[in-house]
N, C-alpha and C positions, 0 to 999 in steps of 0.2 A: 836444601842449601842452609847452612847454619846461619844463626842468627845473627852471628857476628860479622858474618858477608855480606846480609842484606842494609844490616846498619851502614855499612864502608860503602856497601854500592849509592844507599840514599842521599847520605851526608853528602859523596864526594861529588853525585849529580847534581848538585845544587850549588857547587863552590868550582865551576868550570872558570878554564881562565877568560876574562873578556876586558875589552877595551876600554878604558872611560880614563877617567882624572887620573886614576893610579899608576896610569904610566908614566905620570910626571914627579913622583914620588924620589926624591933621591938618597943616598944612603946619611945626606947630610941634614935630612927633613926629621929622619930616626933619632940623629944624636944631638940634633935640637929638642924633640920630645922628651930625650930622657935629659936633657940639660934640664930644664923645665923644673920637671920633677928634684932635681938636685937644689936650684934654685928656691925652690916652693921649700926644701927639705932645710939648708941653713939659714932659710928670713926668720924663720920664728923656732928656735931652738925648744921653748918651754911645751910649745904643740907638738914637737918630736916626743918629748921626752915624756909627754903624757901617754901617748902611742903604744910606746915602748914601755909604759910600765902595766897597761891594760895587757899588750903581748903576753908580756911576763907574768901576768896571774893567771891567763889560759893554758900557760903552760907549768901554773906549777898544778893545777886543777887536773891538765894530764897525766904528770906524773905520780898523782895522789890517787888517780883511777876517777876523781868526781868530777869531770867535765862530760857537758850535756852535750857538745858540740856535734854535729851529725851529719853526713852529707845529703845532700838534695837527693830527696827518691829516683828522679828522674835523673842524674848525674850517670850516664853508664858505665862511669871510671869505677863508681865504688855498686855495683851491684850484687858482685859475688857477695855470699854471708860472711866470709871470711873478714872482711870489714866491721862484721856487729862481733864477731863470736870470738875471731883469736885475736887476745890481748895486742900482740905486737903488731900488726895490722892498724888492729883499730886506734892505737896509739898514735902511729903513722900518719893514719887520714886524719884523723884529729890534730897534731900538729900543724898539716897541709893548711888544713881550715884555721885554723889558727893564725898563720902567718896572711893566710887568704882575707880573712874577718879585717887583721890589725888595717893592713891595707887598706883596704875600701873603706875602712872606718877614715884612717887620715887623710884620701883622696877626698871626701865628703865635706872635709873642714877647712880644704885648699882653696885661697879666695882666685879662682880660676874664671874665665868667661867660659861659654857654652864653647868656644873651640878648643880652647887651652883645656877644659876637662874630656872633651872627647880625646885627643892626644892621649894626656894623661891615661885615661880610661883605658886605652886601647892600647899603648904601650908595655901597660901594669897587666893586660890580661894578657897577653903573648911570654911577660915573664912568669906569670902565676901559672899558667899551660906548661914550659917549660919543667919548674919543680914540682909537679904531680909525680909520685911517688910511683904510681902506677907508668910509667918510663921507665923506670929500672927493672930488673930481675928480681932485684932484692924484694923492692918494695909491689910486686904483682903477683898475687897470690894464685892466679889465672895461668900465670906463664912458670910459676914454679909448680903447679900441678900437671902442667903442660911436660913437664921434663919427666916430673914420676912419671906417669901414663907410657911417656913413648922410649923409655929407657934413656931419655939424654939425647934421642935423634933430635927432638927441635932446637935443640943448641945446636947440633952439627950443623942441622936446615937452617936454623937463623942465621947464622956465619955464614951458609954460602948463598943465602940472599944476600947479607951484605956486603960480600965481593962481588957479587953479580953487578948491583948496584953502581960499587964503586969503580969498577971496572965498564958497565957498558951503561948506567945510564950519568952517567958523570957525578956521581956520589949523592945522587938526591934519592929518596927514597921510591921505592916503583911504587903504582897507584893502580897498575892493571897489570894483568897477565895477558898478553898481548897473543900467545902462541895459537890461542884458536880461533882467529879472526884474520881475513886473508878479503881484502876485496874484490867486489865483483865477483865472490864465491858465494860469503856469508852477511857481506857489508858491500851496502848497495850494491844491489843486484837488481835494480828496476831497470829494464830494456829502456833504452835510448842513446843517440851517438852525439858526440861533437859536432857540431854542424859551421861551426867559427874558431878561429884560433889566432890569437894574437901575441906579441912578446909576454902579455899581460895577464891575459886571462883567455880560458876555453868559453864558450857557450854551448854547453849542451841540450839537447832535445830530445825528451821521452815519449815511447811509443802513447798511442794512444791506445788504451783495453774498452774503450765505449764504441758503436758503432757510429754515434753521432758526438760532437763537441760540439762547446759554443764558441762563436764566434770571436771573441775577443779573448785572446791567450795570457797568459800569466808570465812574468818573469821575476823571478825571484834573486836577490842581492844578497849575500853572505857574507857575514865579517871578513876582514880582511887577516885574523888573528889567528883562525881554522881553516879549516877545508871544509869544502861544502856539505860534505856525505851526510853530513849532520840533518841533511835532510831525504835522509833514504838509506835510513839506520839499517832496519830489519823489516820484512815486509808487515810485523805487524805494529811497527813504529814510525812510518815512512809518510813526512807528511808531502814527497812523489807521487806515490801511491793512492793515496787520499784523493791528490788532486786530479791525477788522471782515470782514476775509477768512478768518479763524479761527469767527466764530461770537460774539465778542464784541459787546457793546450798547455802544458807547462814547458819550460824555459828554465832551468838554474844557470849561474854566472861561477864558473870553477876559476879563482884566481891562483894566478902561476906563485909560488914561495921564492921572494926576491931574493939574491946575490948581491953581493956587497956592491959590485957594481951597478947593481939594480933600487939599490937604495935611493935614489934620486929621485925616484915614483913616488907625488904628491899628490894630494886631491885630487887637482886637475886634471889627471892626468890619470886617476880613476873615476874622475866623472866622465871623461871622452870616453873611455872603454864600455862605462853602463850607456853610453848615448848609441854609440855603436852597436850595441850586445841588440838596444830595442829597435833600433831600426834594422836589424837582422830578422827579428821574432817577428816585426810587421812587414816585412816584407815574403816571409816563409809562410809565413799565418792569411796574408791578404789582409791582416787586421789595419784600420786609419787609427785604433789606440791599443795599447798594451798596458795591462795592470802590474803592480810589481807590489811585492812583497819584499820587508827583511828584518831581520833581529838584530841588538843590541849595536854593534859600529856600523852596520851593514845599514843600521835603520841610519843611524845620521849621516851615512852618506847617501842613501836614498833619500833623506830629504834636504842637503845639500842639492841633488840630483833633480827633485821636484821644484826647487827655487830654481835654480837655471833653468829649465825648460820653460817655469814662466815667464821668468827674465826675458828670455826667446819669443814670447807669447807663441809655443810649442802648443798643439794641441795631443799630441800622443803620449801622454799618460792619462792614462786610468785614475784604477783606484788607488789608491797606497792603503800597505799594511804593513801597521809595526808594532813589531811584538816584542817586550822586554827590552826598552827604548828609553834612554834618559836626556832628554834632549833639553833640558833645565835644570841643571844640575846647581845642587847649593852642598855647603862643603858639612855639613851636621845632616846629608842624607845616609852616610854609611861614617860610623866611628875611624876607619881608615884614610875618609878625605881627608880628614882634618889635619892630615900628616904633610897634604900639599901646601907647599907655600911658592913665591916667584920665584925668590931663590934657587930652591930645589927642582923650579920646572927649568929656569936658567940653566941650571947644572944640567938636566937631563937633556933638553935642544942640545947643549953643546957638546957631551959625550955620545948621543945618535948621531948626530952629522962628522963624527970622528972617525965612527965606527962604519958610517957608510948605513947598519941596519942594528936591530935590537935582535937579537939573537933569540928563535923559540925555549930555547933550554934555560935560555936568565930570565925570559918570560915567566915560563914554568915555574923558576924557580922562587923568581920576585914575589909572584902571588901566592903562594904557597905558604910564604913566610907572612902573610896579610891575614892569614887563618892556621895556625899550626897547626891547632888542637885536631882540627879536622883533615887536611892533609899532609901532616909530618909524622905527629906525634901515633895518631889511629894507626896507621901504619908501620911506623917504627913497633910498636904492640903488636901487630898482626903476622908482620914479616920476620920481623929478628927475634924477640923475644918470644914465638908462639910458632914459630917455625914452619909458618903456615903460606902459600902463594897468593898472593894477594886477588882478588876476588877477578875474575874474566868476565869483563860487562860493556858491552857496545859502545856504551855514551864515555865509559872512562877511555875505548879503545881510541875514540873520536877525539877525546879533550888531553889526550896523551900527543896527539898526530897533530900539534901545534905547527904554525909557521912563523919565521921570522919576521916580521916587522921594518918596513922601510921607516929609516931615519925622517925622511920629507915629508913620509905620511904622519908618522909620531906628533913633530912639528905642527903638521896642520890640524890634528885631533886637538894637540894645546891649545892652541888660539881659539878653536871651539868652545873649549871650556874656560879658557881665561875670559875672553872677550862677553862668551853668553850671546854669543852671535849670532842664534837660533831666537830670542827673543827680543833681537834688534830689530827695525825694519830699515834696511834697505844702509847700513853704519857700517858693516863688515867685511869686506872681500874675502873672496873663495872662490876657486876652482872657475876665476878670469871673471867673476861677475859680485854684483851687493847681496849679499842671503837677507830674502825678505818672505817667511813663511806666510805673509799674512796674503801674497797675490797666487798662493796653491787652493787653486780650486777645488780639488778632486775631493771624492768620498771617501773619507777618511774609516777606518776599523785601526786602534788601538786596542793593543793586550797587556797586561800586567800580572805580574805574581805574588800571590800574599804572602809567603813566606822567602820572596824572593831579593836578598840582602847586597844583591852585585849591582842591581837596577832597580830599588826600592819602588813598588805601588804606586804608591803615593807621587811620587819624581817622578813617573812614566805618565802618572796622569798630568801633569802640568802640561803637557804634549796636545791636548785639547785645546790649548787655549792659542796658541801659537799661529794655526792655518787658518785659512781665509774662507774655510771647506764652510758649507751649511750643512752637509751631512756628517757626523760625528760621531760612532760608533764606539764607546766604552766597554771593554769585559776583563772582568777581574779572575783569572783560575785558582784555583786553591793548591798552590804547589808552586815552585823554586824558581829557581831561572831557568834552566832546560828545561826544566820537568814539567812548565807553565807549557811551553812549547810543543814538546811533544809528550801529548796528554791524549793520545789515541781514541775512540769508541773501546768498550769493552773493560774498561778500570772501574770496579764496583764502588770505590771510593773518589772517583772523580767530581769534582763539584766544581758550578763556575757562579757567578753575579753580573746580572746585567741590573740596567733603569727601568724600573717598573713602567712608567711613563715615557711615550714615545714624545720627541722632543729635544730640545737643547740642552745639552749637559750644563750644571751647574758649576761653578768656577772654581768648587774648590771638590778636591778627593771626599772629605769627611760629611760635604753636604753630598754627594754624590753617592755615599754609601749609606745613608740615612734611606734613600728614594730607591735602595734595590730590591730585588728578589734574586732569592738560590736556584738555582737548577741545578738536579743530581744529571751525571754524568760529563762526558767530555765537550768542550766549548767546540771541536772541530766541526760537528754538521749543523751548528750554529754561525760558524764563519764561511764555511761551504755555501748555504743559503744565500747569506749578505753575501757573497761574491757571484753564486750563479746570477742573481736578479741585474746583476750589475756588469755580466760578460754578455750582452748580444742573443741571436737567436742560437737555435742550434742549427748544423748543418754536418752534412756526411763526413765522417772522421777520413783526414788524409790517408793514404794506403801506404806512402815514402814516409821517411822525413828528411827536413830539411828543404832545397828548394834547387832548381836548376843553380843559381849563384848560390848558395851557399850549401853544397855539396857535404852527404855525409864523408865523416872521415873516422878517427876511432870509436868503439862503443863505449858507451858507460860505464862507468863516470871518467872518462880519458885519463888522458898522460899527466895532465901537473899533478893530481893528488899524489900519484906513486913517483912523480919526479924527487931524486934526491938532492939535499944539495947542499 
């Protein structure tokens, strides 16, 4: 696989679309940012004008051939040599950096606060990505060798990706090659059926391959943003697999992809479905509690989900696991918050409850434009200019296979994060009751990502401090948002962090990573462990599944993923 595939496939597993603040993001939060910046631009004219004559001696320094100016080694835009060696290339990049330099030099001197400069910041690099020279033909030394080489076919090829494109996937640029991945062939494929079905969501249930499980089953919660497959990739990415090669009773929750009419589904009314889903599992299972699992929206509706039940003083929840989970969110965790304002979340409530849903493809495309560099611009290089198919890889085929977004639910994720209603006790309504994390008892396992920029580390850990749990389980993986996720046995480079010290986590992230130790390889027979000690005994694996009442019906992974709509 060439290099340039496994780069697209890394970056772009790490920039999958998901849930949080940035859906309240509106196009009028943009043109306030770049207001800003215009503002900042005519308050002090004499700091412009200094700017601009600094510009202009870099660029006469270029045109004299003695500028020192160079790109980052590790920049993979300018890596070809053709940047050090032909003149008019390197002229090119030098420019680039040049208008790049002035920039950040007069962002630096903006009397900004920390949000106003994150805006700014993040504004200014979405236009500096933009005129990279290495986007043209002209200016890509890579993609005009690409032309010699193949006689002029990757022009032909790059044009008819981008009618392909603009014709079938609505003009945004494709990010997978979709053709060789077919599910329930080659994407999930782990045995098990539906065993429940409602307007809302499927519950399915996978075989077990152990001759014994334990007692107390698993059910696992999945954003509402994707489709679940995401958890039963490829058998040797499949954290199904995992669990029921362990001994586990697994449960995943497949939500149905609403319709405009369906747009009215709010919290509450995907909390009733996860209430339902577990009293299904214990009553198939014989289990009196069921553990659940979920990632990123999925976590904060499972712990919406874990507050109600206590509210209930419910005893059938387990453990909870949440993995890449921002349930404290503060708006300088990612350079992109700081684009939300009331305003703009004002504007976004009242265009989803217009529209009935948030549509996956303005999803797709909202977030995309939150990171170009990584999914517009790489691609526009890969696919048009380089004539090449964009790279066929599981987790882009999963992060492609988005769903639409109910308006009611949008609505209830804002108040989430407007309110901070996760670190209130008992101030906020949701889903018919007060969200008070501090009366969730259960055993808590929190997971985080070090390099992982959608749900920052650090913000996932604030998640400690919120439950009322005495058990508290911290592990940090050395990889992205997915990638933290599924981070399999068998990755020679896998590393995780836990607490050296058995005990109660310390209050903050930074004293918390002072107190750890590394372990090489994957965190998963690390969380397997803390989950078997905490599922009951074992006893002889069911030979059915499912239960007299809750009858199988289709197999794996059912009708809503492949439902169109």
């Amino acid at each position: 696989m060439p290099d340039s595939t496994v780069k697209l496939e890394n970056e772009a597993a790490q920039s999958t679309n998901a849930l949080g603040p940035l859906i309240g993001v509106a196009r009028e939060d943009f043109v306030g940012a770049v207001a800003l910046l215009l503002r900042e631009t005519a308050s002090d004219p004499k700091r412009l004008m200094k700017h601009a004559q600094s510009m202009s001696a870099d660029m006469v320094k270029i045109m004299t051939g003695k500028s020192e100016l160079a790109p980052d080694p590790k920049d993979k835009r300018f890596m070809d040599p053709a940047w050090q060696f032909n003149p008019f290339f390197k002229a090119g990049a030098q420019y680039y950096l040049a208008v790049q330099k002035g920039m950040r030099s007069w962002l630096e001197e903006l009397e900004l606060d920390e949000l106003e400069r994150n805006r700014a910041n993040f504004i200014t690099n979405i236009i500096l990505d933009g005129l990279a020279p290495t986007n043209s033909l002209i200016g890509n030394p890579i993609a005009q060798k690409q032309v010699i080489n193949s006689g002029g076919l990757s022009l032909i090829k790059g044009l008819q990706n981008a009618y392909n494109d603009l014709v079938n996937n609505k003009g945004m640029v494709s990010q997978v090659d979709k053709r060789p991945f077919k599910l329930g062939e080659n994407i999930a494929i782990s045995k098990g059926s539906v065993v429940l079905r409602t307007e809302m969501m499927e519950l399915v249930h996978y075989a077990p391959t152990t001759d014994e499980v334990h007692e107390i089953p698993q059910l696992t919660i999945p954003p509402q943003i994707n489709k679940m497959y995401i958890n039963d990739l490829s058998p040797d990415k499949s954290v199904v697999k995992f669990q029921v090669d362990n001994g586990i009773q697994t449960f995943v929750i497949s939500w149905r992809n609403p319709t405009k009419e369906q747009g009215v589904w709010g919290m509450a009314d995907y909390i009733r479905s996860c209430e339902e889903a577990m009293e299904a599992v214990a009553e198939i299972t014989g289990s009196k509690k069921v553990n659940v699992s979920a990632g990123c929206s999925g976590g904060q509706t499972a712990s919406v989900l874990a507050s109600k039940l206590a509210a209930q003083k419910s005893d059938l929840l387990g453990t909870l696991t949440l993995m890449v989970c921002v349930l404290h969110p503060k708006p300088t965790d990612v350079e992109a918050a700081s684009l939300v304002s009331e305003n703009g979340m004002a504007l976004a409530r009242k265009r989803a409850e217009k529209a009935g849903i948030i549509k996956a493809d303005d999803l797709a495309r909202g977030f995309a434009w939150l990171r170009p560099n990584d999914l517009i611009w790489n691609y526009v290089i890969n696919n048009y200019l380089l004539g090449m198919d964009p790279p066929a890889f599981d987790v882009l085929f999963w992060n492609a296979d988005a769903t639409n977004l109910s308006g009611s639910l949008m609505a209830d994720f804002l108040t989430l994060f407007e309110t901070l209603a996760f670190t209130k006790q008992g101030e906020v309504e949701m889903a018919d009751h007060m969200v008070d994390l501090s009366k969730v008892k259960s055993d808590m396992f929190i997971l985080g990502g070090v390099t992982d920029h959608i749900t920052p580390w650090k913000a996932t850990y604030r998640s400690t401090e919120l439950f009322g749990s005495k058990d508290v389980t911290y592990v940090l993986s050395q990889s992205g948002h997915m990638q933290a996720i599924l981070n399999p046995p068998g990755n020679p480079k896998a590393k995780y962090f836990i607490q050296k010290k058995k005990g109660k986590l310390p209050p903050t992230a930074d004293e918390w990573l002072q107190g750890t130790e590394e372990v090489k390889g994957s965190w998963w027979p690390y969380w397997m462990e803390w989950v078997q000690k905490r599922s009951g005994k074992t006893k002889a694996a069911p030979q059915k599944l499912g239960s007299t009442k809750y009858k199988p019906l289709d197999a794996a992974p059912g009708l809503y993923v492949v439902e169109e709509v």
